[in-house]
C-alpha positions, 0 to 999 in steps of 0.5 A, spaced: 297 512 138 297 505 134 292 501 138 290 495 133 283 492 136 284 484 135 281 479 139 286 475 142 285 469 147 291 466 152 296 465 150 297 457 150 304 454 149 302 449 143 306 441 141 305 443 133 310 440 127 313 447 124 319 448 119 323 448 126 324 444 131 319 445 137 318 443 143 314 443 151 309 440 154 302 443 152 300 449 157 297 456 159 303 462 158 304 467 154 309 470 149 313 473 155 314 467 159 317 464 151 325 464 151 328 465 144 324 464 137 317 463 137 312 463 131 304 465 132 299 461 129 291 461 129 289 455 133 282 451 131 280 450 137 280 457 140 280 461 134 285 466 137 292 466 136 297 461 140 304 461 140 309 455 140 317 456 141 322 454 137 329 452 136 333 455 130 340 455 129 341 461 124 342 468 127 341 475 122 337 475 116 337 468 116 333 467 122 329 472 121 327 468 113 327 462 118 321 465 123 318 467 116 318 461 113 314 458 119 309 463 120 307 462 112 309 454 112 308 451 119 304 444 119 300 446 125 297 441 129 291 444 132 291 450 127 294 453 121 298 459 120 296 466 121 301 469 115 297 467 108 302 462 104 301 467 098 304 473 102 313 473 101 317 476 104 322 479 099 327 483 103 329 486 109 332 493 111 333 497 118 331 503 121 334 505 126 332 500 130 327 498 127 327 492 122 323 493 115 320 487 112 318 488 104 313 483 103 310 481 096 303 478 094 296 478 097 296 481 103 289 480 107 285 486 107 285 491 112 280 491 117 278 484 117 281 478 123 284 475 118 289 480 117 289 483 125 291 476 125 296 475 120 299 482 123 300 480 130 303 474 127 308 477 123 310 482 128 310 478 135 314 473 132 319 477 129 320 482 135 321 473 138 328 473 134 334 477 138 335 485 137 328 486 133 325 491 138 320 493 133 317 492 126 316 496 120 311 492 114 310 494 108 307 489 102 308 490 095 311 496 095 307 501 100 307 501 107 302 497 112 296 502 114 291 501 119 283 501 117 283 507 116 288 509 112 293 511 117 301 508 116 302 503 122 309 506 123 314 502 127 310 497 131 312 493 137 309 488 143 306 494 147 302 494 141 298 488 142 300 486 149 292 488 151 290 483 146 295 477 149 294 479 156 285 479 156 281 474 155 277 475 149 271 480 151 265 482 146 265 489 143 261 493 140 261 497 132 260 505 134 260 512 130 263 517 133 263 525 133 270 527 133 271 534 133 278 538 129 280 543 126 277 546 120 282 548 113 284 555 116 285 553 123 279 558 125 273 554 127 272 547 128 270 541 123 266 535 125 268 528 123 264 521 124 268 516 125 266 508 125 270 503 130 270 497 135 269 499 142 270 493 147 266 491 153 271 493 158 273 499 154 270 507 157 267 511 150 270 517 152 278 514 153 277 512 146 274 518 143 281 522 146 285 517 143 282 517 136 282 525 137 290 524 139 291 520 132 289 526 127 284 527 123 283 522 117 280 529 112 286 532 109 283 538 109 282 538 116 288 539 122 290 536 128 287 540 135 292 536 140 299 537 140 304 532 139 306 528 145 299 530 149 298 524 154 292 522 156 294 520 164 286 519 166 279 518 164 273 518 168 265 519 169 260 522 174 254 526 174 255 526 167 262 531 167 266 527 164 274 528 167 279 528 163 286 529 165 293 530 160 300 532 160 303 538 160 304 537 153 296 539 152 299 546 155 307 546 152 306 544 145 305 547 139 298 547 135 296 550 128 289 552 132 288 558 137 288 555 145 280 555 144 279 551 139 284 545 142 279 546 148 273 545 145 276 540 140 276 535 147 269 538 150 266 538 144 268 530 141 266 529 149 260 531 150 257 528 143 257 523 147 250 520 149 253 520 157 257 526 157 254 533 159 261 537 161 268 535 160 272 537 167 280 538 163 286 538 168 293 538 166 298 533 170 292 534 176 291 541 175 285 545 173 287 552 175 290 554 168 289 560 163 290 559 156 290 564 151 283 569 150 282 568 157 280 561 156 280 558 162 279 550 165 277 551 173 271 548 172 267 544 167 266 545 160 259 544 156 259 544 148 260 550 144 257 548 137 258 555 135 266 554 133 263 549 129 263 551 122 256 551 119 257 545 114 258 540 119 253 543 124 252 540 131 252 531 132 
């Protein structure tokens, strides 16, 4: 689940100078509302991204360098552009369909605003010009991560439209105990993951997404099958309710069905306000997984399947 945590304000349609012709009066909106190319930048005053339309008459390629240019080049006049002038755009490729962009030079680090910023910048704009559904980045040769070194694969608008959508909104640095399988698929592994949980975000949504993601150790194996949906998330009394699709049930895992479940229990109740996690699969709680595991009521920790180096969180 690629979810990239910015801190994006409004969107503002802004007068600026640019490398193409702009043009509107200056107003509250957002990109959806933009018909036609439009470039991201940073603005000084509200020290988020803003986006401006623009009017270019190349088509193709050239269209795409046209964007590009701007986004690297633009004289802004309430800010500065979100794309560093070192970084340069070398070639472009499809994929499927979606548009690759090889870029060369110093590309902000990973992890830091400057580069979430730069990011959206870039991809924002690009899916601005026509039949550009998504993006694929890579700089100097390698394909784009994420700061914890996973690829950031095909990015598209859902991708960042929480971020345009939301007022800015403070959010806090936490670890979390993130529970996977071990090398030999026969206990599982803890792993303490850093990362920033908005204000308005639940802990234990986010913990289910970063476990859907995979595991960052090598060693380590993926408990939840691919295409597993979270449909909800919910606390009371401490039972923290947890509801997937049916791939949870129908996909296919290198772990045994008990230490899937117990992937899920455990990561959950390693948090602070969670004492038993409630699964239902689609709304269903009435399921019997393989070794007579069942899910009809809720779930407390089972440290046990935990391997003895990574102990209990």
């Amino acid at each position: 689940m690629r979810k990239i945590i910015l801190r994006l304000l409004p969107l503002m349609l802004v007068l600026a100078m640019a490398g193409c012709a702009l043009q509107g009066s200056r107003q509250a909106a957002d990109s959806a509302g933009i018909e036609g190319p439009c470039v991201y930048y940073v603005s000084d005053i509200s020290q988020g991204l803003v986006s401006a339309p623009c009017e270019i008459s190349s088509q193709g390629e050239d269209a795409i360098r046209d964007v590009f240019h701007t986004l690297r080049l633009g004289e802004f006049t309430d800010g500065h552009p979100a794309v560093p002038e070192a970084v340069v755009l070398e070639h472009t490729a499809w994929q499927a369909d979606s548009l690759v962009v090889y870029l060369e030079g110093e590309y902000p680090e990973i992890g830091t605003q400057e580069e979430a910023f730069c990011r959206a910048a870039l991809v924002l704009s690009l899916l601005s010009v026509s039949d550009v559904d998504s993006v694929i980045i890579h700089v100097n040769g390698i394909p784009l991560t994420d700061r914890y070194g996973r690829e950031s694969g095909s990015l598209s608008r859902r991708d960042f439209l929480m971020d345009l959508q939301e007022k800015h909104v403070e959010s806090r640095t936490v670890t979390l105990t993130l529970y996977f399988g071990a090398e030999g698929g026969s206990r599982l592994a803890a792993e303490s993951v850093g990362t920033e949980i908005r204000a308005d975000r639940q802990p234990e949504a986010v913990a289910l997404e970063m476990l859907l993601k995979g595991p960052l150790n090598k060693s380590h194996i993926a408990t939840i099958p691919a295409g597993t949906e979270i449909l909800g998330v919910s606390l009371r009394d401490r039972i923290c309710y947890v509801n997937v699709s049916e791939a949870l049930r129908n996909g296919e895992t290198l772990v045994p069905d008990r230490l899937m479940i117990y992937s899920i229990v455990n990561t959950l109740c390693a948090l602070q306000n969670v004492d038993k996690v409630q699964i239902t699969v689609n709304g269903v709680a009435d399921i019997s997984f393989s070794d007579g595991l069942t899910i009809n009521a809720p779930l407390e920790a089972d440290f046990s399947l935990v391997e003895e180096s990574a102990g209990e969180p």
